[in-house]
PASEBA-1860 file (N, C-alpha, C; in nm, 3 decimals):
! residues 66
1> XXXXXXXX> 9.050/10.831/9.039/8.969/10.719/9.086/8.872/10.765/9.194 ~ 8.909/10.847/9.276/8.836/10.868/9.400/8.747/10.997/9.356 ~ 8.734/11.065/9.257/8.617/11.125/9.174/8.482/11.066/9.158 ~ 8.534/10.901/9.077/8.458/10.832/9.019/8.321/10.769/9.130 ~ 8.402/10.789/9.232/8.304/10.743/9.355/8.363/10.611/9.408 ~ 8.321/10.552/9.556/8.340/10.455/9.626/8.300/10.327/9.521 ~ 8.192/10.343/9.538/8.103/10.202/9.442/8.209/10.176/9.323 ~ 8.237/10.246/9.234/8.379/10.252/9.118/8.499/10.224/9.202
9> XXXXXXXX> 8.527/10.238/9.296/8.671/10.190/9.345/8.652/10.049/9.418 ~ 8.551/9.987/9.473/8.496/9.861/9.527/8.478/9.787/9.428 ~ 8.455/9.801/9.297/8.426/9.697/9.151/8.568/9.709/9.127 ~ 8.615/9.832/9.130/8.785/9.769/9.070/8.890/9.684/9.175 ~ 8.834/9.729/9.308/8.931/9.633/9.385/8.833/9.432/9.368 ~ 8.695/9.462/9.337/8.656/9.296/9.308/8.736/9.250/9.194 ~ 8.743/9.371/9.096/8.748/9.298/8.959/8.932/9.226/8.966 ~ 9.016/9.327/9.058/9.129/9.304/9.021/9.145/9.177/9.149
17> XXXXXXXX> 9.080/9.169/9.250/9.105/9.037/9.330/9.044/8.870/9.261 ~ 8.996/8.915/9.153/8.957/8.829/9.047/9.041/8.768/8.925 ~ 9.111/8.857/8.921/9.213/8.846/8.841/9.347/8.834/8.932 ~ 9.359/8.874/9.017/9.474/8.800/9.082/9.456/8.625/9.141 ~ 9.316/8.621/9.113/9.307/8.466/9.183/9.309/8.344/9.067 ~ 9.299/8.449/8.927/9.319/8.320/8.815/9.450/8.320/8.751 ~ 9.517/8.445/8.833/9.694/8.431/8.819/9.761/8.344/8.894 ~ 9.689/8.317/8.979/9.750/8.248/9.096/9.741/8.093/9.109
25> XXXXXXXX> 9.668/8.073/8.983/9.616/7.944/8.899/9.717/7.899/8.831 ~ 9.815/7.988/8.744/9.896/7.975/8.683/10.069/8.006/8.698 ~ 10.162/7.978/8.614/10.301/7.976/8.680/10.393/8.091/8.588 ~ 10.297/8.191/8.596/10.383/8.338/8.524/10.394/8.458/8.661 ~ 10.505/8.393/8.735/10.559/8.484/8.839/10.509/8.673/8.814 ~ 10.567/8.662/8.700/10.557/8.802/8.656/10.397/8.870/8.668 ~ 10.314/8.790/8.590/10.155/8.786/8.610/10.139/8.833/8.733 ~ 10.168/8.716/8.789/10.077/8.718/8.911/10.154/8.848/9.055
33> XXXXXXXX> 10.260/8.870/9.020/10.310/8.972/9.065/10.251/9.124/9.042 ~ 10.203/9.171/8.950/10.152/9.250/8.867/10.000/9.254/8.896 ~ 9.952/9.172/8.935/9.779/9.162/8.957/9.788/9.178/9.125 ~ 9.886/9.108/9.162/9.907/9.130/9.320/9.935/9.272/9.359 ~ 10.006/9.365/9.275/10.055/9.462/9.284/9.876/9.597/9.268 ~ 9.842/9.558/9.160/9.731/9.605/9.122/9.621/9.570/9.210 ~ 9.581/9.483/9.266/9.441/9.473/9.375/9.503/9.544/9.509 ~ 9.613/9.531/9.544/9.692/9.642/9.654/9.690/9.781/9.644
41> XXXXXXXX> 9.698/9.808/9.497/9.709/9.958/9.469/9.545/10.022/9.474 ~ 9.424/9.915/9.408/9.293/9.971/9.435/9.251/9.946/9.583 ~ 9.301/9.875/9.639/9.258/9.827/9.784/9.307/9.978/9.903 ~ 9.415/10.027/9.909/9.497/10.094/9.948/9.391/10.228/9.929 ~ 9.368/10.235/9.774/9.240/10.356/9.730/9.101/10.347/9.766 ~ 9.082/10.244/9.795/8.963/10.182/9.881/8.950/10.237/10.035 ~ 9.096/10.201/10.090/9.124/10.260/10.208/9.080/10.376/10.253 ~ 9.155/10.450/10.187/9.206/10.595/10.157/9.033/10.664/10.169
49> XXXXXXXX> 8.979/10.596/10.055/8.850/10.676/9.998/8.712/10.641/10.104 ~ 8.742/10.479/10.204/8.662/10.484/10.349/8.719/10.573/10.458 ~ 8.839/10.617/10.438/8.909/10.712/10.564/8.961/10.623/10.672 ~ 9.047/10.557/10.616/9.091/10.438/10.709/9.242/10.465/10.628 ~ 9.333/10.407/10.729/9.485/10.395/10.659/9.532/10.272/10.696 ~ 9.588/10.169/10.643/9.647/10.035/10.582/9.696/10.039/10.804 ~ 9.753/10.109/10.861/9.789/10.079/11.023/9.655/10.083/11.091 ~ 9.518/10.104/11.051/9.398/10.018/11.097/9.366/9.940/11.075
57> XXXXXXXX> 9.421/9.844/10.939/9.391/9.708/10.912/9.499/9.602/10.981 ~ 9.613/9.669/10.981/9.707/9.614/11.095/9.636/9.597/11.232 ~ 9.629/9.716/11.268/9.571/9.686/11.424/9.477/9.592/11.450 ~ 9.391/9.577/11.350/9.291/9.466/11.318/9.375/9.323/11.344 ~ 9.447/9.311/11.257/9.516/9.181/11.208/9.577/9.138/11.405 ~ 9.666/9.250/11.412/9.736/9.258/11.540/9.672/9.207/11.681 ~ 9.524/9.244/11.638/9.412/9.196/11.773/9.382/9.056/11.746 ~ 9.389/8.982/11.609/9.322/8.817/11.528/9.483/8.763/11.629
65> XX> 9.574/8.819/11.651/9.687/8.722/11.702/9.653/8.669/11.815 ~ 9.618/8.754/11.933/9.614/8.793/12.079/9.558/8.626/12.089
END
């Protein structure tokens, strides 16, 4: 994935937060577990491929509390 380029890993994390939001429409646990699982796994590669790791989006989140 991280070959393919940034721009290719940003359409797959849209495409799959797209598809987790019309799972989430519906009542197949399993589905929507599986699409949740999948926009995490390109998101994470998203991460990875800006040079950021998932405990800078925390720290983020961690400062929205304060």
């Amino acid at each position: 994935m991280f070959r393919r380029g940034i721009n290719k890993v940003a359409q797959k994390v849209g495409e799959e937060a797209v598809e987790l939001v019309i799972e989430a429409k519906d009542d197949d646990e399993n589905l929507f577990k599986n699409e949740a699982a999948d926009l995490m796994y390109h998101y994470l590669i998203l991460l990875k491929a800006k040079g950021f790791k998932l405990k800078d989006v925390e720290n983020v989140l961690k400062g929205r509390a304060r």
